[in-house]
C-alpha positions in Angstrom: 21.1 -31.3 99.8 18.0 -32.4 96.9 19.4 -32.2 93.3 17.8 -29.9 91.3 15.7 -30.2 88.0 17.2 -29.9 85.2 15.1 -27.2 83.5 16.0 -24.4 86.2 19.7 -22.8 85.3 22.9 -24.7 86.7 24.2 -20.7 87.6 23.0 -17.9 88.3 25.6 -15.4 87.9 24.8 -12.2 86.8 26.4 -10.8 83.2 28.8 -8.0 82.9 26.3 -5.5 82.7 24.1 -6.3 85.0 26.9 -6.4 87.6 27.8 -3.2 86.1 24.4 -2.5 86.8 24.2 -3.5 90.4 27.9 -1.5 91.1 26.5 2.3 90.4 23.7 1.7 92.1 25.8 0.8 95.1 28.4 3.6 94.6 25.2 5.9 94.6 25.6 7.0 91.0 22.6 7.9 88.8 21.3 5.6 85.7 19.5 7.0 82.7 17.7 3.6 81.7 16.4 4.1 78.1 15.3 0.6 78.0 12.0 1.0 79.7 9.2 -1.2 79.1 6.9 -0.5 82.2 4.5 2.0 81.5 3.4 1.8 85.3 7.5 3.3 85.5 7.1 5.5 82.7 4.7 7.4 84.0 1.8 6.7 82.1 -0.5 5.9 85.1 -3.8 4.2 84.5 -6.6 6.8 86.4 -7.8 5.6 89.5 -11.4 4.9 88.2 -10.4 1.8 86.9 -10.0 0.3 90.2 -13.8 0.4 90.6 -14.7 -2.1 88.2 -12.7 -4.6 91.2 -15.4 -4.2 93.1 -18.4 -5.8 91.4 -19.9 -8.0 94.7 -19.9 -11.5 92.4 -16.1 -11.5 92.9 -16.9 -12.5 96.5 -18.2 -15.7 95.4 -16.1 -18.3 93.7 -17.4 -19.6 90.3 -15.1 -21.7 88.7 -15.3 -22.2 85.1 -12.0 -24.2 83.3 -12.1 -21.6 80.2 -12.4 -18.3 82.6 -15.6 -16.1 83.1 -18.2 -16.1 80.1 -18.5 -12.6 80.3 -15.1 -11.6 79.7 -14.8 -14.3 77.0 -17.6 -12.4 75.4 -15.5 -8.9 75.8 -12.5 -10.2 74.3 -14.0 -11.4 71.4 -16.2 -8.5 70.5 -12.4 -6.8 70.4 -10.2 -8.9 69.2 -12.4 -11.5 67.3 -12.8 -15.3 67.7 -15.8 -17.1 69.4 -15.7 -17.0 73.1 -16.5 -20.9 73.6 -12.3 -21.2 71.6 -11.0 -18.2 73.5 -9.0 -19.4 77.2 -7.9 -16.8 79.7 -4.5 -17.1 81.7 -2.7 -14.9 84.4 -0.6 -14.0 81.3 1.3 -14.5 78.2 4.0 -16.5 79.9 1.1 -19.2 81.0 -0.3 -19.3 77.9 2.8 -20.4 76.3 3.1 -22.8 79.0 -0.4 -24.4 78.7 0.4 -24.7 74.6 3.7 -26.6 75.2 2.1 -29.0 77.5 -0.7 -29.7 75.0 1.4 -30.1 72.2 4.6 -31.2 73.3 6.5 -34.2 74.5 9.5 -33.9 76.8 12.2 -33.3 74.4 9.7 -32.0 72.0 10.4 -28.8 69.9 9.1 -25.7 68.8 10.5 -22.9 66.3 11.0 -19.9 67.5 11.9 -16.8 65.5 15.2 -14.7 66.6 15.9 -12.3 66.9 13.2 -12.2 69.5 12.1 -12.3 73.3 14.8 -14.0 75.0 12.1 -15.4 77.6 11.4 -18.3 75.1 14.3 -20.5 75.8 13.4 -20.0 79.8 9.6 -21.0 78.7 10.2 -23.8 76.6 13.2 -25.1 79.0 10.3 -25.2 81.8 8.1 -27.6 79.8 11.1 -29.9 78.9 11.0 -28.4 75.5 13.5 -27.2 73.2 13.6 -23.5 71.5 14.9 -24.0 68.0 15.6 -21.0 66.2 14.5 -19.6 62.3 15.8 -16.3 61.6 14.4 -13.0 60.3 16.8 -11.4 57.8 17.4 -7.7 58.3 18.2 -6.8 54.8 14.8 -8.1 54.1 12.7 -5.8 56.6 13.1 -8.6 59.2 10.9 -10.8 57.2 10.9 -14.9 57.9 13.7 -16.9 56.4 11.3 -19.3 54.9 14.6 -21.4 54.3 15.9 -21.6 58.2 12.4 -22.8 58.9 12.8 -25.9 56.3 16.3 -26.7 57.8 15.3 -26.1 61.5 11.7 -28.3 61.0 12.8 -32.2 62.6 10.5 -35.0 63.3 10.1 -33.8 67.3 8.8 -30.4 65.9 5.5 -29.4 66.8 4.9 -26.0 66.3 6.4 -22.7 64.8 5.9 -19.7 67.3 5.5 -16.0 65.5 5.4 -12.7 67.4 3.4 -9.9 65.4 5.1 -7.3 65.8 7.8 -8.8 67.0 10.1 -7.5 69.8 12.5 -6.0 69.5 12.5 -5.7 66.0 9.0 -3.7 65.7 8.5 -5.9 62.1 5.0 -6.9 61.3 5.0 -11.1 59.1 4.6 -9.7 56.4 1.3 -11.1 53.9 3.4 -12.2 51.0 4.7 -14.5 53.6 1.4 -16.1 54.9 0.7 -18.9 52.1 4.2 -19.9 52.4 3.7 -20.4 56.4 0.5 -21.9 55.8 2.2 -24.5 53.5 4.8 -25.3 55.5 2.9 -25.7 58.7 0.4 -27.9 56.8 3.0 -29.9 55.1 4.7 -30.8 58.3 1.9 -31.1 60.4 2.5 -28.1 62.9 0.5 -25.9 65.0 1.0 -22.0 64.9 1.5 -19.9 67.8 0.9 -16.2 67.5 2.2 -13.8 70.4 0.0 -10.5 69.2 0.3 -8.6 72.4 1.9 -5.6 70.4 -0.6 -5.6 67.8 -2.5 -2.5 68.5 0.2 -0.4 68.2 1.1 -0.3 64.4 2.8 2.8 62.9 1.1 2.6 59.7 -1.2 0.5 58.2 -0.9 -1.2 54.9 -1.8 -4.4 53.2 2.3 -5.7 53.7 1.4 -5.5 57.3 -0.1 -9.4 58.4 -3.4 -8.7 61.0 -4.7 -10.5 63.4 -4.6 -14.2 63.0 -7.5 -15.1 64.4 -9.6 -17.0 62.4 -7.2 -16.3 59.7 -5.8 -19.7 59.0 -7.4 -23.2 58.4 -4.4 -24.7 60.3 -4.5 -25.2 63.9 -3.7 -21.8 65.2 -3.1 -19.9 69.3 -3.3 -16.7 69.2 -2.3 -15.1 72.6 -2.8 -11.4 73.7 -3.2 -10.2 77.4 -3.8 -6.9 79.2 -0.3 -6.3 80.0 0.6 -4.0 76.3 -3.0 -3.1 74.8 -3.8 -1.6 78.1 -0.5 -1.2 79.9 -2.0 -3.1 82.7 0.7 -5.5 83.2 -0.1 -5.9 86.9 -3.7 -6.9 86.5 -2.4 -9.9 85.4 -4.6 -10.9 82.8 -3.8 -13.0 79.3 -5.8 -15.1 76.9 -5.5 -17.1 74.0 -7.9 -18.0 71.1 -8.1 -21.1 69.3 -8.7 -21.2 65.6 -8.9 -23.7 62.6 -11.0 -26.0 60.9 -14.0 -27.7 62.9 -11.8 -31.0 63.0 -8.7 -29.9 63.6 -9.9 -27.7 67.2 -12.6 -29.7 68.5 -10.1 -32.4 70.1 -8.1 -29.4 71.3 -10.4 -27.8 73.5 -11.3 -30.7 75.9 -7.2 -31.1 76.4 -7.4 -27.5 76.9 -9.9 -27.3 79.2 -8.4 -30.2 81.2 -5.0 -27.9 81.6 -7.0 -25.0 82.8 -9.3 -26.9 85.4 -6.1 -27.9 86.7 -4.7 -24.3 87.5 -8.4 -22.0 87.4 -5.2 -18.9 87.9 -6.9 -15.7 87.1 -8.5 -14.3 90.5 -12.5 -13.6 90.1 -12.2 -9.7 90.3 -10.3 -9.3 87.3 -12.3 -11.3 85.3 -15.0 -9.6 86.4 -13.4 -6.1 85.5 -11.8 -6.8 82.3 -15.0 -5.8 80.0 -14.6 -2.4 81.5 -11.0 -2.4 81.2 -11.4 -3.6 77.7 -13.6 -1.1 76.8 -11.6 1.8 77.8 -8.9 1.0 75.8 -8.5 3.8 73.6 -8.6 6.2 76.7 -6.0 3.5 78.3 -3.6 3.6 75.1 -3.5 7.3 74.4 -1.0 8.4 75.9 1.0 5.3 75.1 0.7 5.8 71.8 1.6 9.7 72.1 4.8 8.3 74.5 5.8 5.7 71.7 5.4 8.6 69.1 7.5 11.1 71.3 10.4 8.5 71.5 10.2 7.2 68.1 10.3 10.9 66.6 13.1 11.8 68.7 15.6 8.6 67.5 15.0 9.9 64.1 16.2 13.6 64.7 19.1 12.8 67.1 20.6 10.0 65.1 20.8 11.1 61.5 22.4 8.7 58.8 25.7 10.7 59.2 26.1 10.0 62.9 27.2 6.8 62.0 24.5 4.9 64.8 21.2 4.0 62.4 17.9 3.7 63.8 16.3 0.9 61.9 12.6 1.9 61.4 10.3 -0.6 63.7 6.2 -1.2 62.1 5.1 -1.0 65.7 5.7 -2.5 68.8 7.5 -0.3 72.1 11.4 -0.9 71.4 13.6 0.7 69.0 16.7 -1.1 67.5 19.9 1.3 67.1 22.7 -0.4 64.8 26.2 0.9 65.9 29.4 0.6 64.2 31.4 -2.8 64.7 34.6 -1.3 66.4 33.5 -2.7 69.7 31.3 -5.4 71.1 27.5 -4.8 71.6 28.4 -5.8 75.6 31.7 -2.8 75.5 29.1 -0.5 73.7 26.6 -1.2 76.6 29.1 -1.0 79.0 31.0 1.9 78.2 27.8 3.9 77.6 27.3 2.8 81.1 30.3 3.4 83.0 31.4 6.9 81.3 27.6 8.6 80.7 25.7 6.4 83.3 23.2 5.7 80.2 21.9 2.2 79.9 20.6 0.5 76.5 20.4 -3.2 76.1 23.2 -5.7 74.1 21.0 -7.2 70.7 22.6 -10.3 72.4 20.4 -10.4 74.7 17.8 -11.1 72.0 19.8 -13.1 70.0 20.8 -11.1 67.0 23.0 -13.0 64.2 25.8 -10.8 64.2 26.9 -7.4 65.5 26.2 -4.4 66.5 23.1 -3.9 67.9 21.5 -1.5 71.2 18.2 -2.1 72.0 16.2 1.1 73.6 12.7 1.1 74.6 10.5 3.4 73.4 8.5 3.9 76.5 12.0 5.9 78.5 11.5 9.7 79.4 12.3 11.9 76.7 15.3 13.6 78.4 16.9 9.6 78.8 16.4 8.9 75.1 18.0 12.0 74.2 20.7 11.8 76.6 21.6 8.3 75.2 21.6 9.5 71.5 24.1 12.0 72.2 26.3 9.7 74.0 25.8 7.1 71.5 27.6 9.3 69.0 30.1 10.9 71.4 
């Protein structure tokens, strides 16, 4: 038997809930999952038209360009800003994480990522010999950065700080008092940023507290990454990007590296490319009814968990997830689980994102009406 790397888990065994999970499915019994994040499960369905745009004939010839297709370089950019010569396209977010660590990280290399957040970053980091340190966002202060966990996390193997805005599961925009303070700091220790945006379009309000886009926002070295998979709830088309932004010095020996990593994967299959100005321009048909689902759900938390049923809906800026603090007479893994067991009603542990302290459910925002209802009144049953 070959040893294994390193970087891939030493088990695999499943956590209480999801071998709680696995049990009703087995025994037959029903689950009302108000975690969804699918929209391809949530029944917003993407009309059938858009599969036309696969069929443009110049996918049948293979064209290879390290950076992805001109064309939908070009789209991109007319959206979401940037030049098309900085922006790089990926099969998704996940790889363009990926292609950052390798360009900017050593083995045993570090980079700052905020929590609570995705959990996938310790599995993407861990990948690339990289290590996932954590800053926090402070919930008494609208989840905004702990400039001071950043200053005592920073070491000499760090090499960039990774934001997510909105972020998920929180829902909480960087906020723009912040941005100097993050400019400074990533200047002062010589850092790149790393901006995960792909929730961006869908803000609940708009204000000038609210960070935008961060393309072409900062002098300092700065990814930002978006894909198809939330601004067009297309996350089988398998489509991401990233743009690269900063001073003229400070990207032009980035893009050659760059453009080295990509020859050496080319991952995003010709039709796609091919179809994603289309796609991109029907966006606001494509996020409609998200938008009126995310709406739906978020209006419902508010009336079915008032501030006297003792389980507070902490108001997200945007994003698809919802984060429900419940009183501390259990565990968030016995909340999970007894909501589980007794009303067949699944909402996710904050631990699985990493939340300082307890009690946290995580719901997502995207679940049938009739499931996030359902789990409300359990909740305060």
């Amino acid at each position: 038997m070959p040893s294994f790397s390193s970087r891939t888990p030493a088990s695999f065994a499943p956590n209480a809930l999801t071998r709680a999970i696995g049990e009703r499915r087995r025994e037959g019994l029903p689950i009302l999952d108000a975690t969804e994040s699918n929209p391809t499960r949530a029944g917003i369905i993407a009309p059938q038209s858009l599969l036309e745009a696969l069929r443009d004939p110049r996918a049948l010839h293979y064209n290879p360009t390290a950076n992805g297709l001109l064309e939908a370089r070009e789209a991109i950019a007319a959206r979401y800003g940037g030049h098309p010569d900085n922006i790089f396209l990926t099969s998704s977010t996940s790889e363009s994480y990926s292609w950052l660590f390798k360009l900017l990280c050593e083995p045993g290399d570090e980079v700052l990522v905020p929590t609570p957040s995705y959990p996938l970053f310790d599995c993407l980091a861990r990948l690339e010999s990289v290590r996932a340190t954590p800053y926090l966002l402070t919930k008494e202060d609208q989840w905004r950065i702990d400039i001071h966990s950043l200053y005592e996390a920073v070491s000499p193997q760090t090499k960039a700080v990774v934001l997510v805005n909105p972020n998920n599961p929180t829902g909480s925009y960087v906020k723009t008092d912040q941005l100097g303070l993050l400019d400074e700091f990533c200047a002062r220790h010589e850092l790149a940023l790393i901006v995960d945006e792909v929730f961006l379009d869908y803000a609940f309000r708009t204000d000038h507290y609210l960070a935008p886009s961060f393309v072409g926002r900062s002098s300092g070295l700065t990814f930002t990454l978006n894909g198809l998979s939330k601004p067009a709830g297309l996350p089988q088309m398998k489509l991401g990007w990233f743009t690269v932004s900063g001073t003229k010095a400070g990207t032009e020996p980035v893009r050659p590296r760059l453009e080295w990593i990509a020859d050496s994967y080319l991952p995003v299959c010709a039709p796609v490319q091919y179809a994603a100005r289309a796609w991109l321009e029907a966006l606001p048909d494509l996020q409609r009814p998200i938008r009126a689902r995310i709406a739906s759900g978020l209006a419902l938390l508010r009336r079915e968990l008032p501030g006297e049923s003792g389980c507070s809906l902490l108001e997200p800026e945007g994003g698809w997830t919802a984060v429900i603090e419940v009183p501390r007479t259990r565990t968030e893994e016995d909340w999970a689980l007894t909501l589980l067991n007794q009303d067949g009603v699944l909402l996710q542990p904050g631990f699985f994102y990493d939340f300082h302290r307890e009690a946290f459910l995580v719901a997502g925002l995207l679940s049938d009406p009739h499931v996030l209802r359902a789990a409300c009144r359990a909740l305060i049953r």
